[in-house]
C-alpha positions in Angstrom: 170.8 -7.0 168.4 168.1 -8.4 167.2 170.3 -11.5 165.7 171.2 -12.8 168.8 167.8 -12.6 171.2 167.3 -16.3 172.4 170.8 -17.2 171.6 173.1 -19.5 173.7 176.5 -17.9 175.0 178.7 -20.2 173.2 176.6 -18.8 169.9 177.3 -15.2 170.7 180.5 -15.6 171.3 181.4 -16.9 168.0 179.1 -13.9 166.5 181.6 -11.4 167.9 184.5 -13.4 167.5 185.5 -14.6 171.0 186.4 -18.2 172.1 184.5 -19.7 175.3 184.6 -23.3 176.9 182.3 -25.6 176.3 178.9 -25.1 178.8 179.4 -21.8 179.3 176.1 -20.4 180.2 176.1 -16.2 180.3 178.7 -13.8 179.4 179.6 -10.9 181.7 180.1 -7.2 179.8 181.7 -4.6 182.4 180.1 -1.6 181.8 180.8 2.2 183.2 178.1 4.0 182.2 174.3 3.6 181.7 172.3 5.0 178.1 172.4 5.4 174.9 176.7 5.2 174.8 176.2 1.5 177.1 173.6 -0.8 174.5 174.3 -3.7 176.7 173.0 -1.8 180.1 169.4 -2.1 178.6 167.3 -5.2 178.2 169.3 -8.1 176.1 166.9 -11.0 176.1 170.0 -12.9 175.6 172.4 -15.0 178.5 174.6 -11.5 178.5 174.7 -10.0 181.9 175.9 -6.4 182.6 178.7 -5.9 185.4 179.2 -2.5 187.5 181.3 -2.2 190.7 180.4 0.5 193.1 181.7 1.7 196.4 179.1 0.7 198.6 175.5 -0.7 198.2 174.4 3.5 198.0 176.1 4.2 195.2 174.8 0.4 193.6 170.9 1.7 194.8 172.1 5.0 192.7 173.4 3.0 189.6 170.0 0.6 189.9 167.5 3.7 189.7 169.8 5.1 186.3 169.3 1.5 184.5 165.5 1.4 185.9 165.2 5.2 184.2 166.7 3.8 181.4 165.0 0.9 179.9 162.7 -0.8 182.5 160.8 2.2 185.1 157.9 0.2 186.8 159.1 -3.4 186.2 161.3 -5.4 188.5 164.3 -5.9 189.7 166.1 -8.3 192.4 168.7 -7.7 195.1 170.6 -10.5 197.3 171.5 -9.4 200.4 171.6 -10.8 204.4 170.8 -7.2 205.4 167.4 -6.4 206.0 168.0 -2.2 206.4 169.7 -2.8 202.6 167.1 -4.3 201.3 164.4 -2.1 202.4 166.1 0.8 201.1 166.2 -0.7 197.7 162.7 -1.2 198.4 161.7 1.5 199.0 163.7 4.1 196.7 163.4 1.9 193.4 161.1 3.0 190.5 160.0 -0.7 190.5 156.6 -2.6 191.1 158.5 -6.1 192.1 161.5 -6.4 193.8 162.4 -9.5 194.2 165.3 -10.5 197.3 166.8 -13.3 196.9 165.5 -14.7 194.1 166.8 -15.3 190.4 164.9 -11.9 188.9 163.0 -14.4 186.0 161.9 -16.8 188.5 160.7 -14.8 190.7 158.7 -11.6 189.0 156.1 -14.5 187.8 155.3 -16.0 190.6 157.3 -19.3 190.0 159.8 -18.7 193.5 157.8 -16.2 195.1 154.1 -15.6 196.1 153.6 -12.9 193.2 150.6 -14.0 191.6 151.4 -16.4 188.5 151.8 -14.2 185.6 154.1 -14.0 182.1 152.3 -10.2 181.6 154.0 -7.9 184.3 152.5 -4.3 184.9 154.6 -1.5 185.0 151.9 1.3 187.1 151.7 4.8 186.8 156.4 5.1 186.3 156.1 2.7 183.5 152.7 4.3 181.8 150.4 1.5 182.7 147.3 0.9 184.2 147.7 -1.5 186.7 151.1 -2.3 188.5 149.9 -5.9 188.8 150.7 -9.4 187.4 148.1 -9.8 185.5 146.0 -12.3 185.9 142.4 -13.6 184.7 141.0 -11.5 187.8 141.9 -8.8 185.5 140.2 -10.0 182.6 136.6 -10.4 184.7 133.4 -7.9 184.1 131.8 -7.8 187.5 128.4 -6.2 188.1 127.9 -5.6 191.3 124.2 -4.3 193.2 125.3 -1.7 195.6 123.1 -1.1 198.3 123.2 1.9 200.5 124.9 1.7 203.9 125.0 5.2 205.1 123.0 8.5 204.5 124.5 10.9 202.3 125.5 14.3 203.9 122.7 17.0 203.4 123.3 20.3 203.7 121.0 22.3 206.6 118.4 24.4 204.8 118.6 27.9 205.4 116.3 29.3 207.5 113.1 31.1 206.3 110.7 34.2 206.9 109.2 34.4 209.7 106.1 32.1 210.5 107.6 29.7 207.8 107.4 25.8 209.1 109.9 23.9 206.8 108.3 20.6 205.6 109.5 17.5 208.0 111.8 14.9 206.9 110.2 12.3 205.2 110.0 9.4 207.1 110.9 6.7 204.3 113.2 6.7 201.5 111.7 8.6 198.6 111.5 6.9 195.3 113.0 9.8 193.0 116.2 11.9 193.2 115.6 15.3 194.3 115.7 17.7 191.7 118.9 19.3 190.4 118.4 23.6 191.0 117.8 25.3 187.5 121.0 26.6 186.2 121.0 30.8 186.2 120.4 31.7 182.6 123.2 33.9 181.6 123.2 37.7 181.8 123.7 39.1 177.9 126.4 42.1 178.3 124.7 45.1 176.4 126.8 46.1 172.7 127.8 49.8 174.1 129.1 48.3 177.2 131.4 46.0 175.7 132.5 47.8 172.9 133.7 50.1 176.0 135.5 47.4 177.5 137.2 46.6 174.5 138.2 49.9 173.3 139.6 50.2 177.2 141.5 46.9 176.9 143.1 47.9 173.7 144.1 51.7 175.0 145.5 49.9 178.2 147.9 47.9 175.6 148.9 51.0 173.7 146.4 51.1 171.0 144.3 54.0 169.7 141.4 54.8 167.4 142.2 56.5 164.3 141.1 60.0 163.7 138.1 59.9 161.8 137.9 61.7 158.1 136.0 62.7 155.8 136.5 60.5 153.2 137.5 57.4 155.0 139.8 55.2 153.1 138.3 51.6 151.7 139.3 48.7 154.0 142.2 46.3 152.4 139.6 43.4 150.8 137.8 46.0 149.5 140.6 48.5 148.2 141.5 44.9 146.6 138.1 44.4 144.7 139.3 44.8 140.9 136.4 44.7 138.2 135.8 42.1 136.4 137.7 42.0 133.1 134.4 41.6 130.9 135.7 43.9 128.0 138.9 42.0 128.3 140.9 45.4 129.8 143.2 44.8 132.4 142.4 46.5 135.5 144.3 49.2 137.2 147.5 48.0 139.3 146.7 48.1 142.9 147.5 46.0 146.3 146.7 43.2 146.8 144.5 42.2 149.9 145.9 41.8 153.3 142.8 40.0 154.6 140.0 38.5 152.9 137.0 36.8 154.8 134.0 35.1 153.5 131.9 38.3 153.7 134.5 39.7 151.3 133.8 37.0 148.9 130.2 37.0 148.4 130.6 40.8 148.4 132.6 40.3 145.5 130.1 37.8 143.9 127.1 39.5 144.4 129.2 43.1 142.4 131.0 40.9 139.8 134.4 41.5 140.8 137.3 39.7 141.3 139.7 40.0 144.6 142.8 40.5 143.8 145.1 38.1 146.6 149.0 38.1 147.3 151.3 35.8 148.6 151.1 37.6 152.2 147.5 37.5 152.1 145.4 36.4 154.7 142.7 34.1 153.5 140.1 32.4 155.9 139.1 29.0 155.5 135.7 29.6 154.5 136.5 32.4 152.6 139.3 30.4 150.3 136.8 27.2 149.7 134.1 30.0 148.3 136.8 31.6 146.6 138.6 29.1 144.8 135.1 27.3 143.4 133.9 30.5 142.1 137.2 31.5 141.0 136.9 35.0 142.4 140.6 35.1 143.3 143.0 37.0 141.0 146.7 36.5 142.3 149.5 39.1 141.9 153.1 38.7 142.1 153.5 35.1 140.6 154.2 35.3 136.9 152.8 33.6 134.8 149.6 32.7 137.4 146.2 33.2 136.2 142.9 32.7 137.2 
């Protein structure tokens, strides 16, 4: 807890009601598990130490990459060990920038017992969502400019061969002063109106849909079957549906007649068409008593 970061032992103790000697410099906390059930098996900032026993230094590389996953992927971490196959493992399989053998794990991460560059801001690299796995240092704080000359010819494609009696140009002999142009980007071809309208009305037959049959007397589409008259003699107007869909078009159709579109709470309103709508108060709403335009 917050309460306790910076604390001496003897201090926490006496927080959680224990009783330790005099000098005593870090408490130990046997734990069993690692994550949100364990508090103590992520960072403490705090002389408490989390304890584990394992069955063999496999299992311990097992229980090292859980707490790493847990609370610290990228940072550091520290092994002691005589055995140099051990320690590469750990090396090797750990989702940590520094390991540090042999070493007291504060010590050593910034540079003070080891040849890490000297450092009190540690990167955590691409497992810890950082930039740099470095300590970082004022190298990383420099703006270089750098005047690259060039060492090697770029690759150039062979041109492709031409009609006959053509002579292509010769190489020029020095470096020539401008880029060569980019090639003019193909203008796109427009797809004529018949021949998409095909490949629509194909699509939507592939997925099951058909035209309706035409008639003679088709019925009025939904925004404008929702058109009411304006209410200038103070009549109401005859109970209809309301709209299921209501674009801007529908709108300053509705402006340019004088009438009024009558809206539910289903309907579909576009952006555009409600923004029009609302500041010339075109809407009429049905369904909500007591709502009004």
């Amino acid at each position: 807890m917050p309460a306790l970061v910076g604390k001496s032992a003897r201090i926490i103790a006496e927080k959680i009601g224990i009783t330790v000697p005099d000098g005593t410099r870090a408490l130990i906390a046997p734990l069993t598990g690692v994550g949100r059930d364990y508090p103590l098996s992520i960072e403490k900032l705090c002389p408490v130490l989390s304890w584990y026993e394992v069955q063999d230094w496999r299992e311990g590389c097992e229980r090292c990459i859980q707490i790493l996953r847990y609370g610290g992927m990228g940072h550091t971490m520290s092994i002691h060990s005589q055995n140099e196959d051990v320690i590469l493992q750990f090396g090797l399989k750990k989702p940590a920038f520094r390991i540090c053998v042999n070493t007291p794990t504060t010590h050593g991460s910034i540079g003070l017992t080891t040849g890490l560059d000297p450092a009190m801001t540690l990167g955590c690299g691409g497992w810890g969502g950082n930039i740099t796995s470095d300590n970082i240092s004022p190298k990383h704080l420099l703006n270089l400019k750098r005047l690259a000359y060039g060492l090697r010819p770029p690759v150039v494609s062979t041109p492709a061969p031409g009609p006959a009696g053509y002579e292509a140009p010769a190489a020029p002999a020095s470096k020539p002063d401008r880029l060569p142009k980019a090639p003019d980007r193909p203008s796109p071809r427009a797809i004529p109106a018949d021949v998409l309208a095909a490949r629509v009305d194909q699509f939507l037959a592939a997925k099951g849909f058909r035209p309706a049959a035409p008639t003679a007397d088709p019925a009025p589409s939904p925004a404008s079957a929702a058109v009411a008259p304006a209410a200038a003699t103070g009549a109401a107007p005859p109970a209809q549906p309301p709209a299921a869909f209501v674009c801007e078009d529908d709108v300053r159709t509705a402006l340019k007649e004088g009438r009024q579109i009558l809206i539910g709470e289903r309907t579909i309103i576009t952006p555009a068409a409600r923004d029009l709508g609302e500041a010339s108060r075109i809407f009429r709403e049905a369904g909500w008593p007591g709502a009004s335009r």
